[in-house]
C-alpha positions in Angstrom: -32.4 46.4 95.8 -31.3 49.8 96.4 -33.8 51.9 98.9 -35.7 48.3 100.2 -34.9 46.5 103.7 -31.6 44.4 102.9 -32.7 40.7 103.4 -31.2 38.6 106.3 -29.0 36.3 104.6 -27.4 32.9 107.1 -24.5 31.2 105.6 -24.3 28.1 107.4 -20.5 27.6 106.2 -17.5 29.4 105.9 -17.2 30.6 102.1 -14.1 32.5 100.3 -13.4 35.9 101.8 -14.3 37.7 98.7 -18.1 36.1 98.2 -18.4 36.5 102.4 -17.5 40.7 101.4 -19.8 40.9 98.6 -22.6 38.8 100.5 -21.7 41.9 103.4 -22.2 45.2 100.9 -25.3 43.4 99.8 -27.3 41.8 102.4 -27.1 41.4 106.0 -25.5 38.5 105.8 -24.7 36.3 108.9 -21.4 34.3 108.7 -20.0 30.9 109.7 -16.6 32.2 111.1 -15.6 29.2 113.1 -16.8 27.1 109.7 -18.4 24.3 111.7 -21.4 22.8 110.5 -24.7 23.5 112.5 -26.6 21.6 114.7 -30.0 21.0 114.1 -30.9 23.5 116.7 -28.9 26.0 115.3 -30.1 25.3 111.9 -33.9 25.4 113.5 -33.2 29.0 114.7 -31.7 29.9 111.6 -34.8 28.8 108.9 -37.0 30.6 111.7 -35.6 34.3 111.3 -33.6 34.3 107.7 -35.4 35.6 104.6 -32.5 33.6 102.6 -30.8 30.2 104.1 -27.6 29.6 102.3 -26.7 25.7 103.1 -24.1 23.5 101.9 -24.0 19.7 101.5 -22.8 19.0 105.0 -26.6 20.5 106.2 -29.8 18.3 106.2 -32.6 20.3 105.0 -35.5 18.1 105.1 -39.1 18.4 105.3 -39.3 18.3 109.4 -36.7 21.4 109.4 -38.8 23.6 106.5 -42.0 23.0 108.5 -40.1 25.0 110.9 -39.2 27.9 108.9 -40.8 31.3 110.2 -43.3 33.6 107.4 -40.0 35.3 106.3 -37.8 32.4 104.8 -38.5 32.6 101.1 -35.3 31.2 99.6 -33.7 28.8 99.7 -30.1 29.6 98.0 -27.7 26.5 98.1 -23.9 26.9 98.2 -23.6 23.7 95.7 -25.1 22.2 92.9 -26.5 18.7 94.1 -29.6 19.5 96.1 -30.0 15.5 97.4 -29.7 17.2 101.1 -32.5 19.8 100.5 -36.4 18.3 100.0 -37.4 20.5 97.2 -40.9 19.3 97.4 -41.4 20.3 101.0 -39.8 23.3 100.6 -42.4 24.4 97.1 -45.2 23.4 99.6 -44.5 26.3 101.8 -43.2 28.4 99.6 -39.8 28.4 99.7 -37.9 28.8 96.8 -35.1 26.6 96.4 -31.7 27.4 94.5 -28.7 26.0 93.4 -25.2 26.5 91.6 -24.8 24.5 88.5 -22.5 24.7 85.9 -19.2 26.1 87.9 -17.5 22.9 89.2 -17.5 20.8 86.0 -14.2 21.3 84.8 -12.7 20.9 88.6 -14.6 18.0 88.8 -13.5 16.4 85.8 -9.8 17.3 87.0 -10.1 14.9 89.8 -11.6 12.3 88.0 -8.7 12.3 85.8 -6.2 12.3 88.5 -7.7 9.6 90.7 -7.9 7.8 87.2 -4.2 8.1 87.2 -3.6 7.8 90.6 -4.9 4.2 91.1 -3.1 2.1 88.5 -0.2 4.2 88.5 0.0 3.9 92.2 0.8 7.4 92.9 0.3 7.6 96.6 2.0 4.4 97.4 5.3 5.9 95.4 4.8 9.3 97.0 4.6 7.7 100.5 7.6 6.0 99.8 9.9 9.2 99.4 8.3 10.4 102.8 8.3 7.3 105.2 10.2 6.0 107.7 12.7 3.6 105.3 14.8 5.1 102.8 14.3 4.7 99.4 16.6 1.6 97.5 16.7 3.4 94.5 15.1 2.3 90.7 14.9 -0.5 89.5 13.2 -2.4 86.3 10.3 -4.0 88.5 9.8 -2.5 91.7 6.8 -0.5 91.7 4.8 -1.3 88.2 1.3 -0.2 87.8 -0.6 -0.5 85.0 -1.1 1.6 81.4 -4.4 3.4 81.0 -3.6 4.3 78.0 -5.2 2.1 75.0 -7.8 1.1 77.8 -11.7 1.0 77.7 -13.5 3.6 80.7 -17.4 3.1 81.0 -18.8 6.5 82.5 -21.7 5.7 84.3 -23.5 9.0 83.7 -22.5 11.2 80.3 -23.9 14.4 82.1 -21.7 17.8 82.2 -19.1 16.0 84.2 -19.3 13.1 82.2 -18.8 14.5 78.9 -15.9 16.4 80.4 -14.2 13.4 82.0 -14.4 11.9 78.5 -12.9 14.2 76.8 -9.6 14.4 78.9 -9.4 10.5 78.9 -9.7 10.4 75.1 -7.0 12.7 75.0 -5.0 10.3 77.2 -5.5 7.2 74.8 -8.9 6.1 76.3 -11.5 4.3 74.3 -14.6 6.0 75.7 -18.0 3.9 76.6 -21.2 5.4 78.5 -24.5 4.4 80.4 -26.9 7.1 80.6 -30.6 7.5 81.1 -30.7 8.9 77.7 -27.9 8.7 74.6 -26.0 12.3 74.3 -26.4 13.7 70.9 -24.8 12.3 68.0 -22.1 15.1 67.5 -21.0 14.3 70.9 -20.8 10.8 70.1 -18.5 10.9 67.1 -16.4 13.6 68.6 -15.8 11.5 71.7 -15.8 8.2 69.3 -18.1 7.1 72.2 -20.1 3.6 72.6 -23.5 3.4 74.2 -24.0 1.1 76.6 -28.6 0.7 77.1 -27.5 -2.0 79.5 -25.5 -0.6 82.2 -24.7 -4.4 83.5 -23.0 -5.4 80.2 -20.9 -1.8 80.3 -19.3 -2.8 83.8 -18.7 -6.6 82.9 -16.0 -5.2 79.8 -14.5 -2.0 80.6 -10.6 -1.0 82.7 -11.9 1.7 84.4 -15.4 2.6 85.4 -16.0 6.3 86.2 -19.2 7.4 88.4 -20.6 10.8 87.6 -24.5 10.0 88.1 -26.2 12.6 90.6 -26.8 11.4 94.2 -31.2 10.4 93.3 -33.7 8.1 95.0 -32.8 6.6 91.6 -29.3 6.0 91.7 -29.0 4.3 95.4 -26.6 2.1 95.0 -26.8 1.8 91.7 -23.4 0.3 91.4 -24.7 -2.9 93.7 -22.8 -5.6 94.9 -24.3 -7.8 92.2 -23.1 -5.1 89.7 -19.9 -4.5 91.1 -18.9 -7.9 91.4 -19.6 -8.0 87.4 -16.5 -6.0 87.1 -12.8 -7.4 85.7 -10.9 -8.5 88.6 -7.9 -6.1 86.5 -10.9 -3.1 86.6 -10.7 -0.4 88.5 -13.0 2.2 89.8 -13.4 6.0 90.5 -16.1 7.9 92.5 -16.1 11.6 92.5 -20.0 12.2 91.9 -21.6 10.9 95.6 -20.8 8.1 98.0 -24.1 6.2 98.3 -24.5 5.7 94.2 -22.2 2.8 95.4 -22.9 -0.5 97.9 -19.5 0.8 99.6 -19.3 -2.4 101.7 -19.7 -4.6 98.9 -16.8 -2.4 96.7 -14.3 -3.1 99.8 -14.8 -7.0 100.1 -14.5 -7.6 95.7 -11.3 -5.3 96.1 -10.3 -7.0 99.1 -10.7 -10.4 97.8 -8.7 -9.7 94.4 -12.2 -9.4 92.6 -11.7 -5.9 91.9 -8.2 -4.2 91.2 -9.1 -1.2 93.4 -10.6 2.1 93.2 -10.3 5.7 93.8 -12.8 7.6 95.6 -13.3 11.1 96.6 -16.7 10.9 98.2 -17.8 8.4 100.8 -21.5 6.8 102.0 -21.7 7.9 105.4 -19.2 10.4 105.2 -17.8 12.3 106.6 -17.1 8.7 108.5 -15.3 6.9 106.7 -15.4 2.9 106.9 -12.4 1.3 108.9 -11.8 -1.0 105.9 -11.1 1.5 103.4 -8.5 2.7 105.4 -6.6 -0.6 105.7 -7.0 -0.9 101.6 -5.6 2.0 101.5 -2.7 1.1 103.1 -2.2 -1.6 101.4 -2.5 0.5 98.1 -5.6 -0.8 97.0 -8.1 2.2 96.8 -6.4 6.4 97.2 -8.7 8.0 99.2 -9.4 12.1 99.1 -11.9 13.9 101.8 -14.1 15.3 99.4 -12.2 17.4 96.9 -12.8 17.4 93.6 -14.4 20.3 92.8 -12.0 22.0 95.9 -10.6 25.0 93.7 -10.7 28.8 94.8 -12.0 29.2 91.5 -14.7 27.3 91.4 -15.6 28.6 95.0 -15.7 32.2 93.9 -17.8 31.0 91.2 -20.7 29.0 93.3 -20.8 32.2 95.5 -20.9 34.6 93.0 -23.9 32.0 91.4 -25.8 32.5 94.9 -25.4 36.2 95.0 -27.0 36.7 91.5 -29.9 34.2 92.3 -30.2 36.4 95.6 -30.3 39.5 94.0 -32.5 38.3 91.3 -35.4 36.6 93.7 -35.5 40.0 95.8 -35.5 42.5 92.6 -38.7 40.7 91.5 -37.3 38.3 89.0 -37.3 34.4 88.7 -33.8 33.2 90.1 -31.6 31.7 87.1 -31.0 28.6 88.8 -34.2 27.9 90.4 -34.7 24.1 91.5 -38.3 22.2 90.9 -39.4 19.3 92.5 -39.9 17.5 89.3 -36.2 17.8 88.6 -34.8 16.8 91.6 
């Protein structure tokens, strides 16, 4: 872009000091320094004078906000890779370009699965909290505290996407026997590396497996995919973990099967109306029923360095002339 008018570039977020300084040397880029989402006025002013927004998941971009947008906003370059908040179509009407970071937050992702996996039948926050509460700790013994082996158990992934296949292949290397629902079977190599079982029915997956793991994207689709009726076809031993998006799950009808003994419990990292989070939850998870993280899974410096750096290049690219790597289409979403 050397020689040409650098474009105006809002950030409606905070992002990692080094992706903030290279967004500076490149672009007149306006910052989120207090890191407080924007109100819809602000947001409104923004779409109005940026050539580039850069939004996040905590920002609404719907179709009433893009008919807004002044002659100059031509991009659309999201700091994430689930575009659910963003109407693509709208935007591809006025031409607007839309964006996103795919392929960076898999492996962080996966992580958490894997640790909320643990975290629930081992009971990890319940001991933890123990060591830091008010009474002091009695000391071992042979049956305080039991949880229960995941090891040599079955987990259904409800959605064998990028995250999916990843999730697998750490709980096969824990002792998992892995089972899948997804719109379409993974390849066959995949299968017999993973030793995985296809599940066409997604109702018959959740009535036999320990642990069912959600990585689905957030689609008109997958509302609430994992209904009450289908959640209360789950083991009353089985336990659940959400790290993909809170409304694939009837969250009110999750907290009455766990609260009733109808579902062991569940560990989530993302919430339906977050960021509220429903009263009940809360009282699960003091009882130990359900560990509850704000959002997290995909929370590594790493991988935020890496969705900036993604933006940058699809920047870059759209203003040099050239078809952004990562552009979204409405037929996708």
């Amino acid at each position: 872009m050397a020689g040409k008018k650098r474009p105006l570039v809002v950030i409606t977020r905070k992002l990692p000091d080094p992706v903030e300084t290279r967004m500076r040397e490149l672009f007149d880029a306006r910052l989120n320094v207090e890191d407080r989402p924007m109100t819809q006025p602000e947001l409104v002013a923004a779409v109005k004078e940026a050539d580039v927004l850069v939004p996040t998941i905590t920002d609404h971009i719907d179709a009433a906000l893009i008919a807004q947008a002044g002659e100059n906003l031509k991009l659309i370059a999201n700091f994430g890779n689930g575009v659910d908040k963003i109407d693509v179509a709208a935007a591809a009407k006025k031409g607007i370009t839309v964006t996103n970071t795919p392929n960076v937050l898999t492996e962080d992702t996966a992580d958490m699965t894997m640790a909320l996996m643990l975290a629930v039948p081992r009971r990890l926050a319940e001991g933890a909290n123990v060591l830091t509460g008010e009474k002091k700790w009695a000391g071992w013994s042979p049956t305080w505290m039991l949880g229960r082996r995941i090891w040599g158990k079955r987990l259904g992934i409800v959605g064998m996407g990028r995250i999916g296949t990843a999730v697998a292949r750490r709980a096969k290397a824990f002792g998992l026997s892995i089972h899948y629902h997804n719109r379409h079977r993974v390849l066959p190599a995949v299968e017999e590396e993973l030793e995985a079982t296809y599940w066409e029915s997604l109702d018959q997956m959740l009535a036999r497996m320990d642990i069912i793991s959600v990585n689905c994207p957030s689609t008109p689709a997958t509302f609430h995919l994992l209904s009450g009726r289908r959640l209360a076809l789950m083991q009353p031993s089985a336990y659940l973990v959400n790290t993909a998006r809170g409304d694939i799950i009837d969250e009110d009808s999750l907290v009455k099967l766990i609260h009733d003994g109808k579902i062991a419990g569940a560990g989530l990292d993302v919430y339906e109306h977050e960021p509220a989070l429903n009263s009940k939850l809360l009282k699960l998870a003091a009882k130990g029923k359900v560990v509850l993280l704000p959002h997290m899974g995909s929370a590594t410096l790493e991988g935020r360095i890496d969705m900036g750096e993604k933006v940058i290049i699809n920047i870059r690219a759209f203003f040099d002339g050239h078809r952004p790597p990562d552009r979204v289409l409405p037929l996708r979403t």
